[in-house]
N, C-alpha and C positions, 0 to 999 in steps of 0.2 A: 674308377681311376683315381677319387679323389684317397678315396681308402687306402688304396694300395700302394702308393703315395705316402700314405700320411703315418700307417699305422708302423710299418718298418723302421721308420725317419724315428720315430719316438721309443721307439724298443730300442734303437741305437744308442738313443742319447740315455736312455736309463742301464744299459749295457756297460758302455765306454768308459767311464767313471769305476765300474769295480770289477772289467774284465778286458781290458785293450784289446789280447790276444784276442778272443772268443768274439769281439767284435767286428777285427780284421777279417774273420772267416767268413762272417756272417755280410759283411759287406762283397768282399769277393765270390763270391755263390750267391749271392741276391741276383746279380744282372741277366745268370745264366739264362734264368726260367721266362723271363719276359723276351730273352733274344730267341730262344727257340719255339718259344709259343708264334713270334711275329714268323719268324724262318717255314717250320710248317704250318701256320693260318692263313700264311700266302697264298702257298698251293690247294688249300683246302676253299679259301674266298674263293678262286678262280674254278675249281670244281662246282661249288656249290651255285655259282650263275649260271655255271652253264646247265646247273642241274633245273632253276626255277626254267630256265627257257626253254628246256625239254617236257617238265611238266605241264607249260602253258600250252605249248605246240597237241601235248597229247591229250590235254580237254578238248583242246577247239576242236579235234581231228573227231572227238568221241561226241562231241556236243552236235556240230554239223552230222553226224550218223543219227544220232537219236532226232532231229529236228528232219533230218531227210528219211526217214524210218519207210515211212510209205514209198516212197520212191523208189528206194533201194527193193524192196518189197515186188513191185509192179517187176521192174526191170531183172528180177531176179540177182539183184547184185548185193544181198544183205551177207551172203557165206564169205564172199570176197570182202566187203567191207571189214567182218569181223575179223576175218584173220591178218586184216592191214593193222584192225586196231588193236590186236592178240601181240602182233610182232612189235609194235609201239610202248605197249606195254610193260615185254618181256626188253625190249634196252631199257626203259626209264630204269626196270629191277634191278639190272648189271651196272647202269653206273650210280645208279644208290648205293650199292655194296661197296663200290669203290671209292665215294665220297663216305658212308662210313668205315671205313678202313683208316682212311687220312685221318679221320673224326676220330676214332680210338685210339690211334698212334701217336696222336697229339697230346690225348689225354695220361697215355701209358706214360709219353715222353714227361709231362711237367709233373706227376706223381711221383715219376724215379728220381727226378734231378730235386724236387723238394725233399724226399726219402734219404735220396744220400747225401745231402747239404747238412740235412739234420744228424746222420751216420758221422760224417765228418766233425762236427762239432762237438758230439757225445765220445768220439774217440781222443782228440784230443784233451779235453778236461779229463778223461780217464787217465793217457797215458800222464798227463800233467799234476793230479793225484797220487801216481804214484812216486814222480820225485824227478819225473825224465827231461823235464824243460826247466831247469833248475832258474835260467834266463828269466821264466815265464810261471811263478807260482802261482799256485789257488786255491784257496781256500773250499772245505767241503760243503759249506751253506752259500757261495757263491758260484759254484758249481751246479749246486740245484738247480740255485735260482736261473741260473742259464740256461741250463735244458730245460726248465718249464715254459721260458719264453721261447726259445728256438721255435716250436712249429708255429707258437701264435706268429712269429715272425714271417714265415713262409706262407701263411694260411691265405694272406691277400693276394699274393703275388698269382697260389693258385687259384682261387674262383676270380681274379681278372682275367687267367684265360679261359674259363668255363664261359663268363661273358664277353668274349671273344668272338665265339663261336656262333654265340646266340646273338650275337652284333651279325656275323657275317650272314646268314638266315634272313635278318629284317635288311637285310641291305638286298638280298636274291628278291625279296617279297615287294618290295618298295621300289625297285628302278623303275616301274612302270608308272604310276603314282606322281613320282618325281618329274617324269619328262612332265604333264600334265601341270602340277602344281606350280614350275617354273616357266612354263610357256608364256611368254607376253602377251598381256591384257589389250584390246584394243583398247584406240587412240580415246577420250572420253568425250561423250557428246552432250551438247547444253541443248534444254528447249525452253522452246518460248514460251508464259504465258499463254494460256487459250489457243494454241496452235490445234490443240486433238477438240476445240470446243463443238466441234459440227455432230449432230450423231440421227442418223448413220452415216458412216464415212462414205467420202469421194475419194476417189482415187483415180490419178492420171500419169501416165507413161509418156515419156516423150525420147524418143530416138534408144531404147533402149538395148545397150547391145552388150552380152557376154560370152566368152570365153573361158573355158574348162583349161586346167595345167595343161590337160594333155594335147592343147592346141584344136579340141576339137569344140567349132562355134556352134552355143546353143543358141541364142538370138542375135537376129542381126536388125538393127534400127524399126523395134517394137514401138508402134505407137500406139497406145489405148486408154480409153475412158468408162473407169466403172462409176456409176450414177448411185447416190445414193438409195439405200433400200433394193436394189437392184440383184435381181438372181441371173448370175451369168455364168455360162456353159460354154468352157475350153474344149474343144474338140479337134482332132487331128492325129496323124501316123506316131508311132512310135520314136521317139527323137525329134518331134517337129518344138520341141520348146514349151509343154505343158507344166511339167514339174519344175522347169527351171523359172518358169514366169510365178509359179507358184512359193515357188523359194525365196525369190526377193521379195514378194509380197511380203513374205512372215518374217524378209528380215535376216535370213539366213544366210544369204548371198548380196555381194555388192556387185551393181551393174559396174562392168570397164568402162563404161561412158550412157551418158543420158540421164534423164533427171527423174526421178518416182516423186509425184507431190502428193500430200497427204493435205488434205483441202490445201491451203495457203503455203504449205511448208514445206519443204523439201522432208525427206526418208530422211535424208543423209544428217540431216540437223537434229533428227529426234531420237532421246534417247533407248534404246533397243531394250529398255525394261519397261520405260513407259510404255512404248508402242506396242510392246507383245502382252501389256496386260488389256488392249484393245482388242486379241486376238483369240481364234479359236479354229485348233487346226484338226481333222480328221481323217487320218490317213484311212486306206483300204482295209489292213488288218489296225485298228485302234489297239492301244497298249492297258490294259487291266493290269493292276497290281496287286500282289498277297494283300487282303483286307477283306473290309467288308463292303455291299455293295456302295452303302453311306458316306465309308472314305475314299470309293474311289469317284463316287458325282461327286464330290467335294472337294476335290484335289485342285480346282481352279478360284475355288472359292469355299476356302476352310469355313468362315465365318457363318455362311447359309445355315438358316431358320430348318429347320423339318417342314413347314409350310412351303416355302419356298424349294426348298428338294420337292415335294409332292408334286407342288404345280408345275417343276419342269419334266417331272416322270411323267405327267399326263400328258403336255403339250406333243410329246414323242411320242406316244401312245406303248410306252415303257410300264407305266404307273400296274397296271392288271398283273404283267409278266413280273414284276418283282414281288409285289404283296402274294400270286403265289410261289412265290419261292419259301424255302423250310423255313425262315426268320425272319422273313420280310427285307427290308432295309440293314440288316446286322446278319445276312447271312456272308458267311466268308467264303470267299470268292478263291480259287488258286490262281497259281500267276497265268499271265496271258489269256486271264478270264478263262481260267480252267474247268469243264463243269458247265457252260454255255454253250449255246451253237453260235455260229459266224455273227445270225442276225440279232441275236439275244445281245451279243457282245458292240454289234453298232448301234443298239438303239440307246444301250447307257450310254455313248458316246455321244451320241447326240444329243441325250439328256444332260451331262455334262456341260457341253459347250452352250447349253440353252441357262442352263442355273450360273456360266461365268458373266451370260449378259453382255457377248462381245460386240463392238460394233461392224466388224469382220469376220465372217467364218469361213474358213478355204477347207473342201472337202475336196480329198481323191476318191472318185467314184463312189460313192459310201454303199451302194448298189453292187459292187461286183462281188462275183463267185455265192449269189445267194438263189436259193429259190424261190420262185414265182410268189411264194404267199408271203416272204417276208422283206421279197423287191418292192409290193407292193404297201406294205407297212412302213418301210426307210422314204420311198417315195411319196405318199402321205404328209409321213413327219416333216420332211422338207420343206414344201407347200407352207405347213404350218411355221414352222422355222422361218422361211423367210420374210413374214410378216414385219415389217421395222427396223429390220437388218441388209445387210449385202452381204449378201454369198458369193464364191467365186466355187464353181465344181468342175473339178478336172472331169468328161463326161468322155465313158469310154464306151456306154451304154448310149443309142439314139434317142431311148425310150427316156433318160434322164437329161440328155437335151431338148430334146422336144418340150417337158415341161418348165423347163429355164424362159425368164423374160426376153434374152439376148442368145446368141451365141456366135461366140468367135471361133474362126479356124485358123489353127497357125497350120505352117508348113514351112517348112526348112528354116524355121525361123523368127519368121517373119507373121504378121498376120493377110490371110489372101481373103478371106470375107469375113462380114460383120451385121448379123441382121439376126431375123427372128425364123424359127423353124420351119416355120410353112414358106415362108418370102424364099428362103435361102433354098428349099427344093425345089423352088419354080425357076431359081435362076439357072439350073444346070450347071452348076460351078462343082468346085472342091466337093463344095458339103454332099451334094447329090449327088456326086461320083462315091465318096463314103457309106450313105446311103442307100445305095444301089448292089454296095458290093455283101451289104451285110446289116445285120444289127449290132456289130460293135464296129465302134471308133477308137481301135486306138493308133 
């Protein structure tokens, strides 16, 4: 902009002085090209968002197909899916062609009107050469020198709209970006000296109650006490409040009301970069990243020794399954630990969160959808794992509560018992109505 701008502004003033006329032209056909570039860049901006919102819509559409492949598969619904995403496809094509149509007629448009502005100026010194603006004389080496500047004159005017175009593009690519980078930072929180100094954490819930936007209560005045070192097993229905008690644990979610203390200190007073580098979370499917095995047990703690990676591969009983892999420690991994089986892919994870050295580790069931030989390997590692530390396991498996120190059952909410595995089947309660119906809890 600054160019195009600036280079015109100087070609005038070196113009003006030994051709008025040829200047007057060159200023009245300068404005055109920029008012018609803005005139159709409008309607081509407005195409082109609606074009990126099409594209995005028709990954997701293509992405959830390939991620539900099987499914589709079983249910026989992959010919249908394809041709939902075949017809997706074929509009994204039809309004490309229409967004470049816009895109080329914009282009044809400031090429013409830069072509005949220069047309128009070359005619005049011509006819003015010949003797016809008598008004208005010029000289043959002034003449030239005009037409040689004329298109350098033009020239900015046109690649400011070529970048135009390529502005409207990053602007289609970027509005998603934008909501994000503008969104408001929470409120900033101060901690105390020595507040996190206890290790392994205690952790106490008093009257804890949350609510979801959509008006629907996950907890309703949670009271509980995790014991330092302590392995405790969440157990309970589907919706009874596992993952949401597990949420504010790491941090993720603020109770509506009641207090989470962190030995002495409230949650609410600690700052949520501190407190999550106390932390070590394990969902059901754990997240692998493009890399190698190396960086991705690392990724909670870049700095780790190779000794210290080794002794946490072992403590998982990972250490054997990686050294045979093709390069040991530096084999590359695909994303979502591509190239693994389920358990291959929970036992780095649990090697991971054993090398961050957290004094908290909250795992969702790290047991599920695996087979018997490598249930009993993650269950194992556990055992081992919890030595020093406090575990919190969402336990959807009995057989991973049973070997918990504790185990709590929530239910609608709320928690309805609080005791050890065997104690809590003899009471005939909740637990041993779960119990009874099955080998999962969830």
């Amino acid at each position: 902009m600054g160019t195009a701008a600036l280079v015109p502004l100087v070609l005038l003033v070196l113009i003006a002085p030994r051709d008025w006329f040829s200047a007057s032209v060159l200023l009245l056909t300068a404005p055109l090209i920029p008012l018609f570039m803005f005139l159709i860049g409008k309607g081509a901006e407005r195409l082109n968002q609606r074009q990126w919102l099409q594209l995005q819509r028709l990954g997701g559409r293509l992405l959830d197909a390939i991620q539900g492949l099987t499914t589709l598969k079983l249910l026989s619904a992959s010919r249908r899916e394809a041709k939902v995403v075949a017809r997706l496809a074929d509009e994204y094509r039809s309004s490309t062609m229409v967004v470049l149509r816009v895109a080329f007629l914009s282009s044809l448009v400031l090429e013409f009107l830069a072509t005949v502005s220069i047309a128009v100026v070359a005619v005049f010194i011509g006819f003015r050469l010949y003797g016809y603006f008598e008004w208005a004389p010029i000289g043959y080496e002034t003449g030239l020198f005009v037409l040689l500047l004329a298109p350098e004159f033009y020239l900015p005017l046109r690649d400011l709209g070529s970048r135009y175009h390529t502005r409207m593009e990053a602007i289609g690519a970027t509005e998603g970006i934008l909501r994000i980078l503008q969104a408001p930072l929470p409120a900033p929180h101060t901690q105390t000296k020595g507040a996190l100094s206890s290790k392994p954490v205690e952790i106490r819930l008093a009257q804890v109650y949350y609510t979801y936007p959509q008006g629907r209560a996950a907890l309703r005045g949670v009271d509980l006490e995790i014991r330092p070192g302590e392995w405790l097993a969440l157990v309970g229905q589907s919706g009874a409040g596992k993952s949401t008690l597990a949420q504010i644990l790491l941090g993720f979610l603020r109770p509506d009301s009641g207090k989470v203390r962190i030995g002495d200190m409230d949650l609410a007073a600690i700052d949520p970069a501190a407190w999550r580098r106390e932390l070590a979370w394990i969902p059901q499917r754990p997240q692998l990243f493009s890399g190698s095995v190396l960086d991705n047990l690392c990724l909670g703690r870049p700095e780790a020794s190779p000794a210290e990676v080794r002794r946490a591969a072992e403590m998982v009983g990972a250490a054997e399954l990686i050294e045979n892999l093709p390069q040991g420690y530096q084999t590359r991994l695909g994303e979502r630990g591509q190239g693994l089986s389920g358990g291959e892919i929970q036992r780095l994870a649990l090697a991971r969160a054993v090398l961050r050295d957290a004094r908290l580790i909250v795992l969702d069931e790290p047991t599920a959808s695996l087979d018997p030989a490598n249930e009993a390997h993650i269950r194992a590692a556990l055992g081992r794992l919890a030595g020093g530390r406090t575990l919190c396991v969402i336990a959807h498996r009995l057989d991973t509560a049973a070997a918990a120190d504790r185990v709590v059952v929530l239910q609608g909410g709320r928690v309805v018992e609080d005791g050890g595995h065997a104690e809590l089947l003899l009471r005939g309660g909740p637990y041993a109505a779960i119990a009874k119906a099955g080998t999962r809890a969830e």
